[in-house]
C-alpha positions as CSV (number, residue, x, y, z in Angstrom):
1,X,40.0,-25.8,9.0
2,X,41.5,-26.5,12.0
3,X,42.1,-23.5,14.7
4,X,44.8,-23.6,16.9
5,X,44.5,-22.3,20.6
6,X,48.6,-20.7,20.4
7,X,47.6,-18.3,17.8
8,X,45.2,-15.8,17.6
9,X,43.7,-13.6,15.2
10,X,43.5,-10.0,15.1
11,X,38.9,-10.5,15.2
12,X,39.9,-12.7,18.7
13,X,42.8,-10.7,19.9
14,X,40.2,-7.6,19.9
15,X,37.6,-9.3,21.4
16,X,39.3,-10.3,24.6
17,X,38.7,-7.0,26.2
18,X,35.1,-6.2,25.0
19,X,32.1,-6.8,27.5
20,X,29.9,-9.2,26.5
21,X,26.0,-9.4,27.6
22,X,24.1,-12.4,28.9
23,X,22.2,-12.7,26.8
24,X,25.1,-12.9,24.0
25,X,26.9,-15.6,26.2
26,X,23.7,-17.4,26.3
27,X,23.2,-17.8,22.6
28,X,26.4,-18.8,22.1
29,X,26.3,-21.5,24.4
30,X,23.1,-22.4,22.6
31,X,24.8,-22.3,19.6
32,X,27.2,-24.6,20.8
33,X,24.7,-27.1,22.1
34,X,23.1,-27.5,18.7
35,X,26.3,-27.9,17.1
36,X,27.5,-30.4,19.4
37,X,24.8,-32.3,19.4
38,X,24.4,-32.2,15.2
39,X,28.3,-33.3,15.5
40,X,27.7,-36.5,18.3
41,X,24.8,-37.7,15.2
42,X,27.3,-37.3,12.6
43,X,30.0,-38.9,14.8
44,X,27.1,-41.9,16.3
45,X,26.7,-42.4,12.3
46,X,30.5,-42.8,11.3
47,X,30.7,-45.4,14.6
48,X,28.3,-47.4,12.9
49,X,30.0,-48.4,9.7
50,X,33.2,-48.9,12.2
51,X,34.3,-52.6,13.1
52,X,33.7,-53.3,16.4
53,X,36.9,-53.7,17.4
54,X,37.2,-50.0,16.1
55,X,34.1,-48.9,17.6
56,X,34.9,-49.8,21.6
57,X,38.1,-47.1,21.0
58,X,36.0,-44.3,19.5
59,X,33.1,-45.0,22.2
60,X,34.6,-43.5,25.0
61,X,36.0,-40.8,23.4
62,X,32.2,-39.9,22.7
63,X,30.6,-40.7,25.7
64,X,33.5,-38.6,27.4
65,X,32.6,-35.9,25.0
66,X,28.8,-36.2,25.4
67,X,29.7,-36.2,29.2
68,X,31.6,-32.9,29.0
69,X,28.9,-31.5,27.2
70,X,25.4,-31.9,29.4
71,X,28.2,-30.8,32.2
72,X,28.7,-27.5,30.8
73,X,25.2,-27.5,29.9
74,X,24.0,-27.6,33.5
75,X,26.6,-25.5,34.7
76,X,24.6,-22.9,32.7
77,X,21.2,-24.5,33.7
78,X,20.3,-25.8,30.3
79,X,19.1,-29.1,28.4
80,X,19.0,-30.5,25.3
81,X,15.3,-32.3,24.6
82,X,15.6,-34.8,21.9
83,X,11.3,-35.9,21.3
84,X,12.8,-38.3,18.6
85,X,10.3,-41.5,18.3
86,X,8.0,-40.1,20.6
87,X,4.2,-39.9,19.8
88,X,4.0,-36.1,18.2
89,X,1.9,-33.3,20.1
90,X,0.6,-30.2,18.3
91,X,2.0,-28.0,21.9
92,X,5.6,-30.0,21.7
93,X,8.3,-27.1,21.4
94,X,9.5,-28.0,18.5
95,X,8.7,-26.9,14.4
96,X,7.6,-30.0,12.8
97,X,8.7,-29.5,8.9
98,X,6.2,-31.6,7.3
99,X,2.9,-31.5,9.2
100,X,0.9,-30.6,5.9
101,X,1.7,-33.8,4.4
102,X,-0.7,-35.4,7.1
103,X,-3.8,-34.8,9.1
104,X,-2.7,-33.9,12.5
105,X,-6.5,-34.4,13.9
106,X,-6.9,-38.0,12.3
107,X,-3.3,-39.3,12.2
108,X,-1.2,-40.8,14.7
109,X,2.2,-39.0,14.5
110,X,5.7,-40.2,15.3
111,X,8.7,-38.0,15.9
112,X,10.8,-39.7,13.0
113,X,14.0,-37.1,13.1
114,X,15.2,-34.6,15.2
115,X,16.8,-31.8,13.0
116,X,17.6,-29.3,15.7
117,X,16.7,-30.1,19.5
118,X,15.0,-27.6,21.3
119,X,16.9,-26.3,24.4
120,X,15.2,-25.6,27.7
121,X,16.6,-23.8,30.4
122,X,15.5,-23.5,34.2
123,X,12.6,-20.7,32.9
124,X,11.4,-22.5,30.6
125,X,11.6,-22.9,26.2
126,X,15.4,-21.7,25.4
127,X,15.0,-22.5,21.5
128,X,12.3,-24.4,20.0
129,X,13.7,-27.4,18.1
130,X,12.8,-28.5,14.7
131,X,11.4,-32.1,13.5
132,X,9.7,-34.5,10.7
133,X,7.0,-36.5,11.0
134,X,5.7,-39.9,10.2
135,X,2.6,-41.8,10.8
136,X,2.7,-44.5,13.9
């Protein structure tokens, strides 16, 4: 469903004038982050099976995207941290999902997906991000 910015609904039109925390404004922005970022791997996907022809229009249109994004990241002073393919650390910030089907002390871990990334911010952890595993 498609939301248009000239009409509003009664939920938004009652919001405008209510005072929102910090600490609201900062999840939401979260929020967004993780949703953009699930959106640019569903959109990276869709480019794939694109000819290339295709592909060169719909590539700037994403990295313009991706460009607006870490720019209103910053402006907040936050990150996304994407550990995909890196070697995996037990003290990485992010929830590996299935660490009990190996043996973290003998196995050499991979990052093999990135679910949700975690988000720092200037103080540190923002939201811890959540991975699978495979062996190296």
């Amino acid at each position: 469903m498609l939301i248009s910015p000239h009409k509003k609904d009664k939920t938004m039109a009652n919001s405008e004038n209510a005072v929102v925390s910090p600490e609201t404004m900062r999840d939401s922005v979260v929020s967004m982050a993780i949703e953009s970022w699930r959106f640019a791997r569903t959109f990276e996907r869709l480019l794939g099976k694109l000819d290339a022809g295709e592909q060169v229009r719909y590539i700037s249109q994403y990295n313009w995207f991706m460009k607006k994004v870490v720019e209103a990241l910053n402006q907040v002073n936050l990150w996304v941290v994407n550990f995909e393919g890196q070697p995996f650390d037990i003290g990485m910030s992010a929830t590996p999902l299935n660490i009990d089907e190996f043996d973290p002390e003998n196995d050499t871990l991979i990052v093999d997906k990135v679910l949700e990334p975690t988000i720092m911010g200037k103080d540190g952890l923002v939201k811890t991000g959540t991975i699978t595993l495979r062996k190296a």
